[in-house]
N, C-alpha and C positions, 0 to 999 in steps of 0.2 A: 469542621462543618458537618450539620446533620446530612441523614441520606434525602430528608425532605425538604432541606431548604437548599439541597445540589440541586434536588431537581425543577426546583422552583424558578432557582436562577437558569438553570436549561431552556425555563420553558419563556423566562423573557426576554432570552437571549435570539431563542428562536423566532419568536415572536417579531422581535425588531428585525433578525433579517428578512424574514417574510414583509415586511412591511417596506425596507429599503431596496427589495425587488422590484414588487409593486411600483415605488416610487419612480424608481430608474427607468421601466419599462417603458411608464404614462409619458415620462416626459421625453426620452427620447423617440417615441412617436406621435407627441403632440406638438401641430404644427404652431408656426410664429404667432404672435398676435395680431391684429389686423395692424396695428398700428408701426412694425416691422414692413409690411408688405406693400409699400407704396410707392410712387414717381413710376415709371413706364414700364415696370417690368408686373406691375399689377394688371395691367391691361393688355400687356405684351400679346396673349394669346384671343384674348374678345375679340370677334367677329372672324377670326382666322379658321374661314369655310371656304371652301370648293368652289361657292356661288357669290363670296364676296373679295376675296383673292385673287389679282390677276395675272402673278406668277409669283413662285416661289424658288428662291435659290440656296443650294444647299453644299457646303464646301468645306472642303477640308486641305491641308497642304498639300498641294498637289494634284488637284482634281475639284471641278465642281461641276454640280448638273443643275440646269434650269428646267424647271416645271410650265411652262405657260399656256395661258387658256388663250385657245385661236377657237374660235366658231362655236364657244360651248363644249368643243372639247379640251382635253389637257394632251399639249406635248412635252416631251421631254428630248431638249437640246434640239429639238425640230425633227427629232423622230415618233410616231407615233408611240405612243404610250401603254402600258401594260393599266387598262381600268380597274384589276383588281388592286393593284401594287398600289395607284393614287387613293383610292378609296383608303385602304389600311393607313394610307399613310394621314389622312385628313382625321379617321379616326381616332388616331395616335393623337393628333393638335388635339382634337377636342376634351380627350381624356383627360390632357397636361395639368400637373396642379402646380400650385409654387407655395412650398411646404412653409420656406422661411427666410430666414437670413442664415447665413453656413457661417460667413466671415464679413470684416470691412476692412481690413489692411489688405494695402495690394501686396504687400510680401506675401501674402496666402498664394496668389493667384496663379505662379508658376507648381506649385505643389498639387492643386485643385486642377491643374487644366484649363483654366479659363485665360492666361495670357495671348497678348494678341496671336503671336508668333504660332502658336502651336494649336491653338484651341478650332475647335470646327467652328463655322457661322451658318445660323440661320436667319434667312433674309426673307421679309413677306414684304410684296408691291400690292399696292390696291391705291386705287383714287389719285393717282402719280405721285404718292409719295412710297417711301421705304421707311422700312425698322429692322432692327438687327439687334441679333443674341448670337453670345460667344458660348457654347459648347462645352464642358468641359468633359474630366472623369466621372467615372460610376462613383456613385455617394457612399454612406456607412451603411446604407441598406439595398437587400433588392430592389431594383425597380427604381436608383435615386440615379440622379446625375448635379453635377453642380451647374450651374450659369450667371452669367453676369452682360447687365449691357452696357456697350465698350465705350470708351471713356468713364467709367462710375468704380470706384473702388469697390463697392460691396456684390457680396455673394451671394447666391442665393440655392436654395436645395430643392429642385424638383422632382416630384413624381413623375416617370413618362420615358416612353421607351423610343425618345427620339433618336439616339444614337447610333442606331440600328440604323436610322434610315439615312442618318447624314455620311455614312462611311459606304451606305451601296455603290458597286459602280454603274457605269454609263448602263452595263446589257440588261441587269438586276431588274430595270427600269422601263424598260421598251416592250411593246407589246410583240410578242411571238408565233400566235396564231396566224398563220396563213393564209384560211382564208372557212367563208365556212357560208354555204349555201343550202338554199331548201332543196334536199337530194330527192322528193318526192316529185320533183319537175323533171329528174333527168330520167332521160330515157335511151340514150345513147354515149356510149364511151368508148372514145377511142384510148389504145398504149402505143406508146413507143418503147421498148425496154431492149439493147445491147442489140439482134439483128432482127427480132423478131418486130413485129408491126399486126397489129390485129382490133376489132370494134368488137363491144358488146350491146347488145340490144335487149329493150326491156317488151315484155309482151304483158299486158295484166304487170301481175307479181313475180315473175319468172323471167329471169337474166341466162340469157342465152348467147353465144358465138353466133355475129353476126351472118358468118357462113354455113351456120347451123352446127349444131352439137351444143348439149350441154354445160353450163360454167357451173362452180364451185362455189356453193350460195352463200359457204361460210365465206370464203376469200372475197367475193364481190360484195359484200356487207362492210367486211374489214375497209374495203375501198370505198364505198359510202360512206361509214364514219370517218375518214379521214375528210373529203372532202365537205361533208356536216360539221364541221370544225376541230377535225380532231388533229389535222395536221397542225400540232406545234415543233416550233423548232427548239434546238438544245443552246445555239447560240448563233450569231452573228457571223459572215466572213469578214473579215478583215482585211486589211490593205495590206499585199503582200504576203497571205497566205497563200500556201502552196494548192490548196484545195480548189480556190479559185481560177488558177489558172488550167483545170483542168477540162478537157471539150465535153460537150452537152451528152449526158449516158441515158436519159431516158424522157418521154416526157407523156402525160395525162391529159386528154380534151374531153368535158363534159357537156352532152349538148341535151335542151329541150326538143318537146316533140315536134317545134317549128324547126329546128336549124338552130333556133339560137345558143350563142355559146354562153354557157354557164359560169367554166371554170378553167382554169387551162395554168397545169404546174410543169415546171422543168426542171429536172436533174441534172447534176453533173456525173460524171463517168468515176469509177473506182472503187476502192473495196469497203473501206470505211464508210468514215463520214463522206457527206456529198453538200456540195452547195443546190439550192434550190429557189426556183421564182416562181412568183404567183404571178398573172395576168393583173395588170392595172397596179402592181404595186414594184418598187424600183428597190426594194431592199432583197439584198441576199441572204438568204438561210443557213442556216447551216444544221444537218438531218441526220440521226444516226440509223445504222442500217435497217433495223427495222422499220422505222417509219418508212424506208426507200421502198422497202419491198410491200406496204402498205399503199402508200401513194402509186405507184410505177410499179406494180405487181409482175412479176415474169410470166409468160403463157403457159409453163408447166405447171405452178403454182394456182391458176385457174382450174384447169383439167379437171375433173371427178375425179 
């Protein structure tokens, strides 16, 4: 064989893998044909909004959390709700695509993840009725997951980063802010912190010891933002922690320049973490030292 017709056949040889790249690429990421994507799992996510939803339940073996809308807002399990975490998570539905069909034997279904037994569910209520999708594994690409709805042999491949949100737990979910007031109203504050007890008073722009002397304008600022919403907590007490049964170590009263009270936080005692309540709200916090000494500041840490 000449050296020109070696190279010839190089070049259609080449030629054709270039072309069965090409090939391979398009078609493993061109979705089904419409006519693939139909019965309930085409409409599965239509109208699945925030405003027409009126709970959604998300569950895997061994845990599930309800979403439900009470009064225009979203709870979660009957605890108030973390609003960004619902948001992200509505915008996730909306993005959701259903790429195709994966499979239709149900022998697929335990290798896919979508069997009943193990697969997560997600459940949408609206209008008193329900619908339900089985969960499965991440697909052959980023960002895939398999699904199927239960009772139906076939499979399907979506785009969409649901998975994420069906395996949160219960805390992941619940809103943690504190509490979070217009500190441009307060004008008095009282601490309680370990034996010391003492008010600060606002005059104009300048936070002062109510007994006179100067405060610490960086530290009473820090105790502003906390009460301006910065107080978040790290996590939840729980039944049975030890944290909790520890006696009250400090606590924060914010008042206007009537008397009225603002904001009013309480600590628990100890070196760590510490549990913590807000006024008007019954859940307990749980606060790592720093925010303690934000929140419930010590009287040396005021000082100039």
């Amino acid at each position: 064989m000449s050296e020109r017709t070696l190279k010839r056949l190089l070049g259609v040889l080449g030629g054709a893998a270039v072309l069965w790249l090409v090939v391979f690429l398009v078609s493993s990421r061109e979705p089904a044909s419409e006519a693939e994507i139909t019965g309930p799992i085409a409409a599965f996510f239509e109208s699945a909004t925030d405003s027409t939803l009126t709970a959604v339940r998300l569950s895997h073996p061994g845990a599930t959390v309800e979403l439900r809308r009470v009064d225009g807002s979203w709870v979660v399990n009957g605890f108030k709700s973390d609003s960004g975490a619902v948001a992200r998570f509505f915008q996730t539905l909306g993005d959701t695509e259903v790429d195709g069909l994966a499979a239709s034997n149900p022998s697929n279904h335990a290798r896919m993840g979508v069997d009943a037994d193990t697969a997560a569910t997600l459940e949408f209520e609206a209008g008193g009725s329900t619908r339900r999708l089985l969960v499965g594994l991440d697909g052959p690409r980023g960002g895939t997951i398999y699904a199927r709805i239960p009772d139906e042999d076939a499979v399907y491949l979506l785009t969409s980063g649901l998975r994420n949100y069906l395996y949160r737990g219960l805390d992941d979910w619940r809103n943690r802010k504190m509490l979070a007031i217009d500190t441009s109203q307060v004008r008095r504050i009282t601490v309680e912190r370990d034996a010391d007890s003492f008010a600060l008073v606002r005059t104009d722009s300048v936070w002062t010891f109510e007994g006179g002397g100067a405060a610490d304008g960086r530290h009473v600022q820090s105790l502003l933002n906390e009460l301006g919403g910065g107080l978040v907590a790290s996590r939840f007490i729980a039944p049975g922690d030890s944290i909790g049964a520890l006696p009250q170590g400090g606590a924060t009263v914010a008042y206007s320049a009537s008397g009225e009270q603002l904001a009013a936080v309480t600590v628990g005692s100890g070196s760590g973490d510490r549990w913590a309540t807000a006024a008007g709200d019954s859940v307990r916090y749980r606060i790592p030292p720093f925010r303690v000494d934000a929140i419930v500041p010590t009287l040396e840490s005021l000082r100039p």
